[in-house]
SEDRENGU-920030 format. One record per atom (N, C-alpha, C): residue number from 1; residue in three letters; atom name; x, z, y. Coordinates in steps of 0.001 Angstrom, whole numbers. Example, Ala and Ser with C-alpha at 12.3 -4.5 7.8 and 13.67 -1.06 7.14 Angstrom:
<recs>
> 1;Ala;N;13190;7800;-5690
> 1;Ala;CA;12300;7800;-4500
> 1;Ala;C;13200;7800;-3300
> 2;Ser;N;12850;7080;-2250
> 2;Ser;CA;13670;7140;-1060
> 2;Ser;C;12900;7870;30
</recs>
This chain:
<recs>
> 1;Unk;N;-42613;50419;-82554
> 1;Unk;CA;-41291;49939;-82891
> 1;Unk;C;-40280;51036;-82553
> 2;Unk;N;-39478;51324;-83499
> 2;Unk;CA;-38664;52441;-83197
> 2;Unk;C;-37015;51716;-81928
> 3;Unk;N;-36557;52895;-81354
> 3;Unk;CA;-35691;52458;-80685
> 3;Unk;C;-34780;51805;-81187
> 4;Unk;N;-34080;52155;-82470
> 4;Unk;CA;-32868;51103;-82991
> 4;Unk;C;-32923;49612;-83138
> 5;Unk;N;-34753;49581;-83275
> 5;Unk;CA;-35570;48090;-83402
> 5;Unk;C;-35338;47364;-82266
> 6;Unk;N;-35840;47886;-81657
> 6;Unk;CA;-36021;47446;-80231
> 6;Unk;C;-34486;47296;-79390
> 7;Unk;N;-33821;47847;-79681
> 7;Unk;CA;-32121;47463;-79256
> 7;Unk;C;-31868;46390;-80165
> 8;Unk;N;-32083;46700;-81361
> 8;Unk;CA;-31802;45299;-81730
> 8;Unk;C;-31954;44279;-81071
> 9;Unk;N;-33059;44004;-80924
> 9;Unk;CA;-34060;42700;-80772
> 9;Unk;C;-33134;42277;-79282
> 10;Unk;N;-33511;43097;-78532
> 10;Unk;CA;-32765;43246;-76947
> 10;Unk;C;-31500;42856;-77234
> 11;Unk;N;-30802;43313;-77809
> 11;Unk;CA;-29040;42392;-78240
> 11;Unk;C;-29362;41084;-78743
> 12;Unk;N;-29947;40677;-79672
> 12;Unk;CA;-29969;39320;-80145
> 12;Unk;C;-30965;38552;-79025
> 13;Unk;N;-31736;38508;-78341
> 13;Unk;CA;-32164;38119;-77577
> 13;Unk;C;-31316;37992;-76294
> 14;Unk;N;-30158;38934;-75970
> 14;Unk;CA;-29342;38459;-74998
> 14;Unk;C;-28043;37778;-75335
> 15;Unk;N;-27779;37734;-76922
> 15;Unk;CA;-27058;36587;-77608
> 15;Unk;C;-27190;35201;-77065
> 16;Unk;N;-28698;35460;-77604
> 16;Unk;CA;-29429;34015;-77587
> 16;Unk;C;-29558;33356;-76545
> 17;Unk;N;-29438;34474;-74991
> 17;Unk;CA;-29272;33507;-73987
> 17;Unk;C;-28507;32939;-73297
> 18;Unk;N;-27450;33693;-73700
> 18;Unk;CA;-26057;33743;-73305
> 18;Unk;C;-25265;31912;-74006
> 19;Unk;N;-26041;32033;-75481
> 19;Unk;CA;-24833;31316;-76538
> 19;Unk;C;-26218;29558;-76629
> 20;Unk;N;-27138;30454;-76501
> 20;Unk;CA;-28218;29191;-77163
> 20;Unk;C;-28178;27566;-77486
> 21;Unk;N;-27166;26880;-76058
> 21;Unk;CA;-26770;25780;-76211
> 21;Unk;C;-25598;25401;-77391
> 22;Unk;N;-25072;26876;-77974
> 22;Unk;CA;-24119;26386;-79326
> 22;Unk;C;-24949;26705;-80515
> 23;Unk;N;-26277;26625;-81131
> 23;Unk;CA;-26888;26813;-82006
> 23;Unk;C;-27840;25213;-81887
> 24;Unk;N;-27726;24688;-83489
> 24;Unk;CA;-28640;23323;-83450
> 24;Unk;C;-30103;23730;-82741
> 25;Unk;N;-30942;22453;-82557
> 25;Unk;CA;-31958;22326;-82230
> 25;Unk;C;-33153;23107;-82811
> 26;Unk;N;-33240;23011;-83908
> 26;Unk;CA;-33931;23648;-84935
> 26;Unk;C;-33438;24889;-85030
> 27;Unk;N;-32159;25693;-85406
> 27;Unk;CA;-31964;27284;-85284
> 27;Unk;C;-32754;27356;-83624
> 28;Unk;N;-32263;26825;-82963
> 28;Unk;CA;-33289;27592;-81447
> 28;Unk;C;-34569;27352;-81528
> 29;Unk;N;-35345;26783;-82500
> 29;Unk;CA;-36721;27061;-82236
> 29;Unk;C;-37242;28121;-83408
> 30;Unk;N;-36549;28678;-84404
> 30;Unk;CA;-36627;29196;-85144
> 30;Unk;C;-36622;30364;-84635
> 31;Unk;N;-35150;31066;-83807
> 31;Unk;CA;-34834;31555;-83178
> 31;Unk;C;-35908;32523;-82115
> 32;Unk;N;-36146;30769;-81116
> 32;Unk;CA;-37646;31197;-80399
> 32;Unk;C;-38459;31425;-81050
> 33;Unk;N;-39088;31021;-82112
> 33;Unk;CA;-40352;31599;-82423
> 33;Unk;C;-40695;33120;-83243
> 34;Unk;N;-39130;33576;-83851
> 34;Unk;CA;-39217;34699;-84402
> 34;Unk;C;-39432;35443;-83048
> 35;Unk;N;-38299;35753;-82482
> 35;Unk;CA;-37858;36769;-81545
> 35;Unk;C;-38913;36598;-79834
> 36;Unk;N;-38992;35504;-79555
> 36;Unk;CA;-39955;35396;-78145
> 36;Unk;C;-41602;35633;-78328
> 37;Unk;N;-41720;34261;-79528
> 37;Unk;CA;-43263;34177;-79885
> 37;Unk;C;-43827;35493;-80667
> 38;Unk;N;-42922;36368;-81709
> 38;Unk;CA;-43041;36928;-82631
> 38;Unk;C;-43823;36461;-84043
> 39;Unk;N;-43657;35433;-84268
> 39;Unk;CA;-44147;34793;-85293
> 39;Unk;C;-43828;35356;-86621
> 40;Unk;N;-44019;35462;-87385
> 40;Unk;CA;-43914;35918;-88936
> 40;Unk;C;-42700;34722;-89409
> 41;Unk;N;-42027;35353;-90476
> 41;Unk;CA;-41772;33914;-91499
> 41;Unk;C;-42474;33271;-92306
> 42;Unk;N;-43478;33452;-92687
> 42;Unk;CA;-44748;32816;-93040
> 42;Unk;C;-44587;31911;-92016
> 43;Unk;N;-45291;32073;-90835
> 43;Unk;CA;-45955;30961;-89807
> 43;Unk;C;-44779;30054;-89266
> 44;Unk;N;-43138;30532;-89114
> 44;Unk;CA;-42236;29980;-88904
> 44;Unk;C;-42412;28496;-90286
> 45;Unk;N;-42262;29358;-91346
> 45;Unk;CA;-41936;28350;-92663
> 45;Unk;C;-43276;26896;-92634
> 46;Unk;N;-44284;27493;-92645
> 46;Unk;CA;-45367;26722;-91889
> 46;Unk;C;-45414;25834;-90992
> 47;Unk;N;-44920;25804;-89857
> 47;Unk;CA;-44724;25252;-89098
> 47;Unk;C;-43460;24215;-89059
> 48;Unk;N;-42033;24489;-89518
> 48;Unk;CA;-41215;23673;-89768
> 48;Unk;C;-41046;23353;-91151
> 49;Unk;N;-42254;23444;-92007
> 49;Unk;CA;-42718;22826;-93249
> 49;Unk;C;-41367;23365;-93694
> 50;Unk;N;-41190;24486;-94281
> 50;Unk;CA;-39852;24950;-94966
> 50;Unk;C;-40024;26154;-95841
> 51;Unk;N;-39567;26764;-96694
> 51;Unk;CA;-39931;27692;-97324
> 51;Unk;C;-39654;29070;-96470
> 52;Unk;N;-40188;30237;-96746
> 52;Unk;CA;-40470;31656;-96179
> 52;Unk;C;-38453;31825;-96225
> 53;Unk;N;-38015;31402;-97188
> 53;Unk;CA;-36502;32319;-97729
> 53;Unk;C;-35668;31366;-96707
> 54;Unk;N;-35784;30087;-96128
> 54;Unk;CA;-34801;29388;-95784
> 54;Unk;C;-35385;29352;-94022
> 55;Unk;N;-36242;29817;-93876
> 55;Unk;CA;-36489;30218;-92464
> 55;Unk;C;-35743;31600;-92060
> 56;Unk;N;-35678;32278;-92993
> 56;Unk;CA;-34731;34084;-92768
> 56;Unk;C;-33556;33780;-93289
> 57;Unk;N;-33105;32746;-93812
> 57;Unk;CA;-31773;32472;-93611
> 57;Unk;C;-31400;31943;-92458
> 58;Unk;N;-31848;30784;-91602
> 58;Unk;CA;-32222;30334;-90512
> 58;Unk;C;-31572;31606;-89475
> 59;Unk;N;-32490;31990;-89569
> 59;Unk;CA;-32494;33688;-88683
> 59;Unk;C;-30868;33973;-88964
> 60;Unk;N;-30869;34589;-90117
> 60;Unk;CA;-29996;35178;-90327
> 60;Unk;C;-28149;34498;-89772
> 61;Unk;N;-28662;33268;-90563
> 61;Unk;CA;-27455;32385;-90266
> 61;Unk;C;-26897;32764;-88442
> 62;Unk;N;-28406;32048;-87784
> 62;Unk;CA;-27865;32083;-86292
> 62;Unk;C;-27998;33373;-85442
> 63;Unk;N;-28269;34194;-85605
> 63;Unk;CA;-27728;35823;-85423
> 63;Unk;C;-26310;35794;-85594
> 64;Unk;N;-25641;35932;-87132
> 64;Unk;CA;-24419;35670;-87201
> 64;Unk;C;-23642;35262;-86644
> 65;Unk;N;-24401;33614;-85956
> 65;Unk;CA;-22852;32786;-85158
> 65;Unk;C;-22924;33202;-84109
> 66;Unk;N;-24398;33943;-83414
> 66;Unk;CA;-24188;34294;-82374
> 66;Unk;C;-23332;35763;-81961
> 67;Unk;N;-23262;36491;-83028
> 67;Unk;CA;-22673;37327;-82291
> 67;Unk;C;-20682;37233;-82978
> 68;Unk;N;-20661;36212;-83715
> 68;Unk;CA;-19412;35859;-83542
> 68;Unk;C;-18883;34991;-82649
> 69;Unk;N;-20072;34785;-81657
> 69;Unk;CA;-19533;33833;-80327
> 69;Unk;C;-18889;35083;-79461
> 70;Unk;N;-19765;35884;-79674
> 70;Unk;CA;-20035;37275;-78625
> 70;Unk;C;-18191;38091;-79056
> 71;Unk;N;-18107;38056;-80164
> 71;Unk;CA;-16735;38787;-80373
> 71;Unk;C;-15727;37732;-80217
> 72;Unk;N;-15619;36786;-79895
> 72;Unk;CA;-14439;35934;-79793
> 72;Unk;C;-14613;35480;-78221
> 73;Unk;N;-15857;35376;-77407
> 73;Unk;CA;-15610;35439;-76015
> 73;Unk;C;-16408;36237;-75345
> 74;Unk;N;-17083;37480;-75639
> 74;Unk;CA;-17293;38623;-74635
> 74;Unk;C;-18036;38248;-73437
> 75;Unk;N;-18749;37208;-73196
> 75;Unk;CA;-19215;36857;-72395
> 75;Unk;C;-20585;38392;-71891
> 76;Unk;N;-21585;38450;-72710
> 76;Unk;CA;-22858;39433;-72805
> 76;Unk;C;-22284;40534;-72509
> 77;Unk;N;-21232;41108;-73326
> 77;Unk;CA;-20417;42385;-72838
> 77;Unk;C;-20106;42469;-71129
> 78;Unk;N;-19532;41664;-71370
> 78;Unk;CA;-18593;41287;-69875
> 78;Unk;C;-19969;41054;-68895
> 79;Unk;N;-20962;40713;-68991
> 79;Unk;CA;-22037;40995;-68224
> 79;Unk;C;-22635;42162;-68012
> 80;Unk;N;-22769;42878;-69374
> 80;Unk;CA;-23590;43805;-69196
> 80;Unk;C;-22442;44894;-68494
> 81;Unk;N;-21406;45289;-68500
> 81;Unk;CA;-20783;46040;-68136
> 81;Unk;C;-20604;46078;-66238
> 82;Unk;N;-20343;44516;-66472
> 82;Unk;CA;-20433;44230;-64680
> 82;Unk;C;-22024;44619;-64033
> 83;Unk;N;-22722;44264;-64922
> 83;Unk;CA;-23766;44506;-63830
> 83;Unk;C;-24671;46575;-63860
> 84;Unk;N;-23987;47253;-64839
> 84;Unk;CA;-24009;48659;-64634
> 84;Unk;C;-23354;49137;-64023
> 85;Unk;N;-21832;48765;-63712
> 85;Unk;CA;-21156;49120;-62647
> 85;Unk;C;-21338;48682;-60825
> 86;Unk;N;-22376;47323;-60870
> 86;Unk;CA;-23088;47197;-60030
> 86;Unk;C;-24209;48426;-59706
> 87;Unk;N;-24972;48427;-60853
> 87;Unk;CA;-26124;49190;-60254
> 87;Unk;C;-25557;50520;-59885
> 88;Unk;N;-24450;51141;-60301
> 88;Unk;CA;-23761;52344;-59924
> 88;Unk;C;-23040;51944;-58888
> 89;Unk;N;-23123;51261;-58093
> 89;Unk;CA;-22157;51338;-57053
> 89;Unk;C;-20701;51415;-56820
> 90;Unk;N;-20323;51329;-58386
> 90;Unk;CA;-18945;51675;-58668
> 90;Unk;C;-17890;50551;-58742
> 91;Unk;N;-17367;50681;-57038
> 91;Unk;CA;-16343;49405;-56770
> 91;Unk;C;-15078;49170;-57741
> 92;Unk;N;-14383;50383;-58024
> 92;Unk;CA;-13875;50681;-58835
> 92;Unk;C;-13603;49728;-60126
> 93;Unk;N;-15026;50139;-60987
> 93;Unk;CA;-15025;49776;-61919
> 93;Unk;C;-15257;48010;-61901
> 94;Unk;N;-15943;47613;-60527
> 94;Unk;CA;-16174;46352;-60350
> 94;Unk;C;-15273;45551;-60771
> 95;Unk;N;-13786;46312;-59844
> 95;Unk;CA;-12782;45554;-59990
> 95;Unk;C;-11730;45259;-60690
> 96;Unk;N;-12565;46332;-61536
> 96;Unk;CA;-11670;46379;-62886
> 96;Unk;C;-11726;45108;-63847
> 97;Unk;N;-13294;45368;-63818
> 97;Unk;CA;-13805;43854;-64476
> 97;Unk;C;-13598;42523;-64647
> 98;Unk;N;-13660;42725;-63330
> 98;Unk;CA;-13763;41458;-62641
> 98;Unk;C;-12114;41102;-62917
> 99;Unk;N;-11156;41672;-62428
> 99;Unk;CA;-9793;41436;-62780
> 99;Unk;C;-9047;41662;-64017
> 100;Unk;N;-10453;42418;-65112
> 100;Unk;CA;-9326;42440;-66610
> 100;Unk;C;-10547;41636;-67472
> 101;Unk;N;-11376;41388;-66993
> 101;Unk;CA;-12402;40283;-67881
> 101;Unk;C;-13883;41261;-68413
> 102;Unk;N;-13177;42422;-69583
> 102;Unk;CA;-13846;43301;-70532
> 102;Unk;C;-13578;44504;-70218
</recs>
């Protein structure tokens, strides 16, 4: 898997954990089974008896809302930033964070 892949996946997967309780029941198992299980859309469509095209819309759809959760409240950002300025030791920047949000 090339690196741009693999960042991908790693961003939408920390979407997903961040936002998961605002995506229906069904986008989160879809969700889970692409990205955790690695399931095909074949075996997705299979399994929630649905066609191959409306399971990668599925996908597609809730990717989308998730990272328009992500640009309207910064939550994943606002984590990931706090906790590199943790591992750097950098009080500084801690408190930057912590007191301007992003």
């Amino acid at each position: 898997m090339s690196e741009e892949i693999i960042t991908k996946r790693e961003n939408a997967l920390s979407l997903f954990e961040e936002y998961k309780p605002l995506l229906t029941q069904t986008q989160q198992e879809i969700f889970t089974e692409y990205y955790l299980y690695d399931l095909s859309l074949s075996e997705i469509a299979e399994n929630h008896k649905i066609s191959k095209a409306a399971a990668s819309d599925s996908l597609h759809k809730s990717l989308a809302k998730l990272e328009e959760y992500e640009a309207k409240l910064h939550e994943v950002s606002f984590k990931k930033k706090l906790q590199k300025a943790i591992a750097n030791g950098d009080l500084e920047t801690i408190k930057e964070v912590i007191d301007n949000g992003i």
